[in-house]
Phi, psi and omega in degrees: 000137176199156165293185181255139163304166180045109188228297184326132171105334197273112174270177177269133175296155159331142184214119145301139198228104185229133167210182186243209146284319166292331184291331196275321167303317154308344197269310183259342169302293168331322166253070147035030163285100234055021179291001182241305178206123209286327200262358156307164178347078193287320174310327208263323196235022171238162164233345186244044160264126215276132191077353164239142198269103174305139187233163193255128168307128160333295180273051143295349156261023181253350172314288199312305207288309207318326180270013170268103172247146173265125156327093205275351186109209200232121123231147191314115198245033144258009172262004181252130162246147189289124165268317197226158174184124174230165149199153154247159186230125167289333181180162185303151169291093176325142197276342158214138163189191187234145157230150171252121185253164170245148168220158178213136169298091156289356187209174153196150191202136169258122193244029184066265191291358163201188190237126160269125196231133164241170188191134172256101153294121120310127185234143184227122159343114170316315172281302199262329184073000182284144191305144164244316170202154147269110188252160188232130175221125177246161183221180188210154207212104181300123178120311200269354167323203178048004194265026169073018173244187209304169183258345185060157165281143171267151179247146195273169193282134169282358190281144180278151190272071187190169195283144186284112169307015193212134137199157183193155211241142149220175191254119120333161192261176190267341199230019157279010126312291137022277181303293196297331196272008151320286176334311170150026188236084185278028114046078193284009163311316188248076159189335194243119169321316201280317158297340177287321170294325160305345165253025173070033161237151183274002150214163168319150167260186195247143200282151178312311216277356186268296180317284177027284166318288172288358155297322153266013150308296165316325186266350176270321183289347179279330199218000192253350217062000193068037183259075166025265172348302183230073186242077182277334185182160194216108161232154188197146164239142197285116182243339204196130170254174189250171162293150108354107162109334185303137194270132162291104173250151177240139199232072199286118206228116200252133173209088168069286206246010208207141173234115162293127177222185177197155207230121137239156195230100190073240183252021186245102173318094202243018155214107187215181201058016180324132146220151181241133173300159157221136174262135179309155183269000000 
């Protein structure tokens, strides 16, 4: 098994994306909205609340792009784990519509014991071809490492060295993988014992992109005011996975137009190098 050569340049064909309401509410119920308390952020998992408008969690744009893949070649693929995960929103996000994305391989990095491969996605409005969100997803692929090539830079953490102006805690549920790959990531890492031990865990884990998700719960009631709009955009890296049930705490650090965050879980740090877009209020 190896990856395919020359990888940097190589896209994915166009993949249509269509979704509704319910998906973007199933979307958010999965990353765990109103799981504290069912009458919370009723915008997020209802359309027949009398005075609230459904509005779509931002990070619903990794929902659209996620079905643009470039061929990567022939490897084991309990052997790839999610490293990175960015997005940005071109403009809010429709509670429905269709998009067409495109991905493209921007990076390869030899990491020795494995290889990190990014890819950027575009999604454009169907009707209009007007831009809607850019996602960046890097994975790390165990194995695939030694073929000499660049190594990439480490970048130091952006988070300020002082106590975090924010923190808030939430649990995941025990049966939340479960729950999440309904969104469309049937992944069997977090639902097959047996695969999961091929990637060397002793049970499934909870997909990257579900903390993901509730980190970006946290940042929207800490900094956004809970306002959609102005959560333009999140990058972060995957250091450590969670469980099903494991409690999340997220720890938000405000500096003018930017928010810095970190995801940990009990005493281990499982998100970091967090930065948040802010939008005006």
């Amino acid at each position: 098994m190896a990856l395919a050569p020359d990888l940097v340049g190589t896209q994915s064909e166009p993949v249509s994306f269509a979704w509704g309401r319910d998906d973007v509410l199933l979307y958010a119920l999965a990353v765990g909205a109103g799981q504290e308390d069912p009458t919370d952020e009723l915008a997020l998992t209802t359309e027949n609340t009398e005075g609230v408008r459904t509005v779509v969690l931002p990070t619903y744009a990794n929902i659209i792009t996620r079905g643009a893949r470039p061929d990567l070649g022939d490897y084991d693929k309990a052997r790839l784990v999610h490293a990175e995960q960015s997005f940005l929103v071109h403009r809010p996000i429709p509670v429905e519509g269709r998009a067409r994305v495109t991905a493209t391989v921007t990076d390869v990095f030899d990491k020795g014991k494995g290889a990190l491969v990014r890819t950027e996605s575009r999604a454009v409005d169907v009707e209009t071809g007007a831009p809607l969100v850019t996602t960046a997803q890097t994975v790390f692929i165990s194995g695939e490492g030694g073929f000499g090539g660049p190594r990439g830079e480490s970048t130091p953490s952006p988070v300020p060295d002082r106590a975090p102006d924010h923190e808030i805690t939430y649990r995941t549920r025990p049966e939340q993988a479960l729950l999440y790959r309904l969104t469309g990531d049937r992944n069997p890492l977090h639902t097959d014992p047996a695969f999961a031990a091929r990637g060397g865990f002793d049970r499934p884990i909870l997909h990257g992109m579900c903390t993901y998700g509730f980190t970006a719960r946290a940042l929207l009631r800490t900094v956004c005011d809970g306002d959609p709009t102005r959560l333009l955009g999140m990058d972060a890296r995957f250091t450590r996975p969670v469980l099903p049930g494991d409690e999340l705490t997220v720890a938000v650090w405000r500096e003018a137009d930017t928010a810095y965050f970190r995801t940990t879980s009990g005493d281990a740090v499982v998100l970091d190098r967090g930065t948040l877009t802010l939008g005006p209020a």
